[in-house]
C-alpha positions in Angstrom: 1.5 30.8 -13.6 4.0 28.4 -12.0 3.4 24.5 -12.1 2.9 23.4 -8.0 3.2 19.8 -7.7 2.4 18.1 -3.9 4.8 15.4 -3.1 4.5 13.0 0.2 6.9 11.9 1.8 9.4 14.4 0.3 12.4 13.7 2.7 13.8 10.5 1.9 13.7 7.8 -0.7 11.5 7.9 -3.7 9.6 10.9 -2.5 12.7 12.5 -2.4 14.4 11.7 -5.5 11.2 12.7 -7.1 10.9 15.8 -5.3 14.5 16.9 -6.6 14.0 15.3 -10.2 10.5 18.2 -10.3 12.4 20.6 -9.3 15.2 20.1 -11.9 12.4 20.6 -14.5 11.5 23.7 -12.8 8.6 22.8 -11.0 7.6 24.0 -7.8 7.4 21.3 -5.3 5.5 21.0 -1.9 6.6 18.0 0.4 4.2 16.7 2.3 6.0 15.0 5.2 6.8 14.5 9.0 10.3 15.7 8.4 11.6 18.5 6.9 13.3 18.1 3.3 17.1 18.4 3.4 17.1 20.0 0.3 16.3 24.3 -0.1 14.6 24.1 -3.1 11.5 22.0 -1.8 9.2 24.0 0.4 7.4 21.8 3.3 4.4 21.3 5.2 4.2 19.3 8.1 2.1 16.0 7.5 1.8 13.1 9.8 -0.4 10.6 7.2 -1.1 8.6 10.6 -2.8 11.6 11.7 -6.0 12.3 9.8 -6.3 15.8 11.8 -2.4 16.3 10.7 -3.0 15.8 7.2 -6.1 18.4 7.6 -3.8 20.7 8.5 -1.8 20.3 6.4 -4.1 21.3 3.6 -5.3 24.1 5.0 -1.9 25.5 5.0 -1.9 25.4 1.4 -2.2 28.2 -0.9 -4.4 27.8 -3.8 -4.8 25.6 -6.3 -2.1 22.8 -7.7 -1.3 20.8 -10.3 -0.7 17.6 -8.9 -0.3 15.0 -6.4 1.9 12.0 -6.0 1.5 10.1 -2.6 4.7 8.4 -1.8 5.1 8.2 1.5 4.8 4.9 3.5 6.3 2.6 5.9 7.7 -0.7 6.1 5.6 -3.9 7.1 7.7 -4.1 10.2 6.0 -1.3 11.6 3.2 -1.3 14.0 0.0 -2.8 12.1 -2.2 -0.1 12.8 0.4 2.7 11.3 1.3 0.5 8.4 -2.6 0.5 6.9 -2.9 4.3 8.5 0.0 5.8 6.4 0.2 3.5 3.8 -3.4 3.6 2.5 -6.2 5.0 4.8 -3.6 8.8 5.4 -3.0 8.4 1.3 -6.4 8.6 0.8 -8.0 10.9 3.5 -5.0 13.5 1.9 -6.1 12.6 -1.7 -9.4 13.4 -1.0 -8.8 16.7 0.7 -6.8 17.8 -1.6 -9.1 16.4 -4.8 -11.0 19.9 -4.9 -7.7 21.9 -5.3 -6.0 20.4 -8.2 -6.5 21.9 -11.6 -8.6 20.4 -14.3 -6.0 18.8 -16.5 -4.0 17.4 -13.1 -3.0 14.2 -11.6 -2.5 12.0 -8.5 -0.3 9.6 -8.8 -0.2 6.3 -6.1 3.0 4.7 -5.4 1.9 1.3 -4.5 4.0 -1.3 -4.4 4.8 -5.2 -6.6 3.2 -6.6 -3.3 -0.2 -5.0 -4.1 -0.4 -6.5 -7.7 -2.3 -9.4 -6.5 -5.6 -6.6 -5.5 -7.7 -8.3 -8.0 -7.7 -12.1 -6.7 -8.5 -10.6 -2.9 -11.1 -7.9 -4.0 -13.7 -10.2 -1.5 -11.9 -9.3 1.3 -10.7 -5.7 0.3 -14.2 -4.9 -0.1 -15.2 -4.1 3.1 -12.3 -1.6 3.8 -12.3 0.2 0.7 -16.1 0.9 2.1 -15.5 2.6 4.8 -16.0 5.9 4.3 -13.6 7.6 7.0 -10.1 7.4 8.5 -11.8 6.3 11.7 -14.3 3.5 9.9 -10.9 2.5 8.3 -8.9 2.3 11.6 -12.0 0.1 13.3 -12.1 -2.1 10.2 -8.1 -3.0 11.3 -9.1 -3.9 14.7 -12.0 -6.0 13.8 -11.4 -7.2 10.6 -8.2 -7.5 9.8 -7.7 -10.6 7.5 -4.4 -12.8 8.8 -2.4 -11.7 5.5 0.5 -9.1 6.6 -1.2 -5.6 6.6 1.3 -4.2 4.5 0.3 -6.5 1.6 -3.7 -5.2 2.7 -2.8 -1.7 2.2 -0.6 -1.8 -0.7 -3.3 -4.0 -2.9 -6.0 -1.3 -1.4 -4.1 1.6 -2.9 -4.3 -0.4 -6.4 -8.1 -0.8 -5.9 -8.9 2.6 -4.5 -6.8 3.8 -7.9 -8.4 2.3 -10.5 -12.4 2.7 -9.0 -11.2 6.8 -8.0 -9.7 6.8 -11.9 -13.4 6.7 -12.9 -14.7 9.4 -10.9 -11.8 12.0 -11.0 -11.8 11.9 -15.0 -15.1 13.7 -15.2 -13.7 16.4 -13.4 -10.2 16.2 -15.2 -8.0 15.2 -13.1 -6.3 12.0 -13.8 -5.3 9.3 -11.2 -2.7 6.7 -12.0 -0.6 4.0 -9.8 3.2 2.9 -10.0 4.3 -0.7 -8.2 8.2 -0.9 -7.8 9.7 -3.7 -6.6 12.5 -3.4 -4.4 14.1 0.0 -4.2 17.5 1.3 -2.4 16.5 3.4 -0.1 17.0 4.2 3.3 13.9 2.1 4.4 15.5 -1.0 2.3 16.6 -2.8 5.5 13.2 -2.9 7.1 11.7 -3.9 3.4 13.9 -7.1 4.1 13.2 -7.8 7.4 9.2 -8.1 6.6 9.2 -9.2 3.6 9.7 -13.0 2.7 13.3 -14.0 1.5 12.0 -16.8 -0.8 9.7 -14.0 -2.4 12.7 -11.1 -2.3 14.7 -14.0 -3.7 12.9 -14.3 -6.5 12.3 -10.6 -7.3 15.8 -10.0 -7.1 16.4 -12.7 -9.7 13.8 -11.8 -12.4 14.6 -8.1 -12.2 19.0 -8.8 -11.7 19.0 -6.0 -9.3 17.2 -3.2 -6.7 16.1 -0.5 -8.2 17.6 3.0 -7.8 15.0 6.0 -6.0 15.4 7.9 -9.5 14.4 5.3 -11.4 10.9 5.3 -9.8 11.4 8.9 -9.1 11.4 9.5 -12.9 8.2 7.2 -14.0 5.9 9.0 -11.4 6.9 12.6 -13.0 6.1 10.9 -15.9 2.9 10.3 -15.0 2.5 13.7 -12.8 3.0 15.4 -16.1 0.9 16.3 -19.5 2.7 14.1 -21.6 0.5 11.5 -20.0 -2.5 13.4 -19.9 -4.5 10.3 -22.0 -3.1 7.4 -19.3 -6.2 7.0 -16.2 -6.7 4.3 -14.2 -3.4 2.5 -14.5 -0.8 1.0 -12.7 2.4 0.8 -14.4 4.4 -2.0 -12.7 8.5 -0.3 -12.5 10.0 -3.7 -11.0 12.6 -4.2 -13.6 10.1 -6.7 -15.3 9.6 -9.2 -12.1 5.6 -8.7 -13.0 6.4 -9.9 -16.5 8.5 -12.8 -15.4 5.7 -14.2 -12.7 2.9 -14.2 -15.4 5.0 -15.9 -18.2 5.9 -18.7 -15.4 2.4 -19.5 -14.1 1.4 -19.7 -17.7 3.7 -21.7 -18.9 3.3 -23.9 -15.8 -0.6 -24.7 -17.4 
């Protein structure tokens, strides 16, 4: 029986890079994206994550059971608001959810966050309420009414974190593992936009604890990690690939007390 791993957002960037890196280890990969991949060896299913009746479809077209998920599709904060918390969180989790009964016991989901979410814990008060809803719609209405004046993108990327680690304790039971990853910046085609939304003291400073962007494959290669067995005793995690920027902004504010 072949290993059938789910990837989103399997076209470009990190979803790509991952895609390929799976199917170098002889995996058989699924994207899960808008566009079709450029590369033969990944098979694809259409999947608009803005699109809750998309991403339905989507899983109805699949085949069987799999052995993993890793959501890494998403867009940049310069994006509409609305489509930034649709694809980012509330179309990662309505596809998670759907898909939740189909993975083997023994699989994964992995999360692809982002360093902007890391700070999910201090604004759990006001994360609260959207992690409640129940429904891609309840989700989209929260936005309308709700939506705090932080950028959205920051919203859904710190949701992702807390929807990880409070699903973590639910999946386990069933086996099925769910972990996060939060890169920094990454070199992809989306890079540009990443700039433009983002603010330049904060890139600034990123840039300067980690010395560089990271490549695609080098967050490509930590979510296989974490798609695979080898880290079949890691749940509930978020492992932080930003070239140590998380590292360096702890060890300041505490040596700043």
């Amino acid at each position: 029986m072949s290993t059938v791993f789910l990837v989103s957002g399997a076209s470009s960037g990190v979803g790509r890079a991952l895609a390929q890196f799976l199917a170098r280890h002889g995996v058989t990969v699924i994207g899960l994206d808008r566009r079709e991949p450029p590369d033969r060896e990944i098979a694809h299913v259409h999947c608009d994550l803005a699109d809750p009746g998309a991403i339905d479809a989507a899983v109805d077209r699949l085949d069987g059971q799999v052995d993993a998920l890793a959501n890494v599709a998403g867009v940049p904060g310069t994006a509409p608001v609305e489509t930034v918390l649709a694809v980012n969180f509330l179309g990662m989790r309505h596809l998670t959810e759907r898909v939740l009964g189909r993975i083997r016991r023994g699989g994964s989901v992995v999360n692809v966050s982002s360093a902007e979410g890391r700070h999910w814990v201090a604004h759990l008060a006001e994360l609260r309420p959207l992690l409640a809803t129940r429904t891609f719609a309840e989700g989209m209405r929260w936005c309308r009414e709700q939506r705090p004046d932080r950028p959205v993108y920051d919203v859904a990327k710190e949701a992702v974190l807390a929807y990880t680690t409070a699903s973590s304790t639910l999946t386990w039971s069933d086996g099925v593992r769910m972990n996060a990853v939060a890169p920094g910046t990454v070199r992809t085609p989306s890079l540009p936009e990443v700039e433009r939304s983002t603010d330049p003291r904060r890139l600034a400073r990123q840039r300067s604890a980690a010395g560089r962007d990271a490549e695609a494959s080098e967050i490509a290669s930590v979510v296989a990690f974490l798609m695979s067995n080898e880290s079949r005793w890691v749940n509930g995690q978020t492992l932080a690939a930003d070239g140590g920027v998380a590292a360096a902004t702890t060890w300041a504010a505490l040596q700043s007390r």
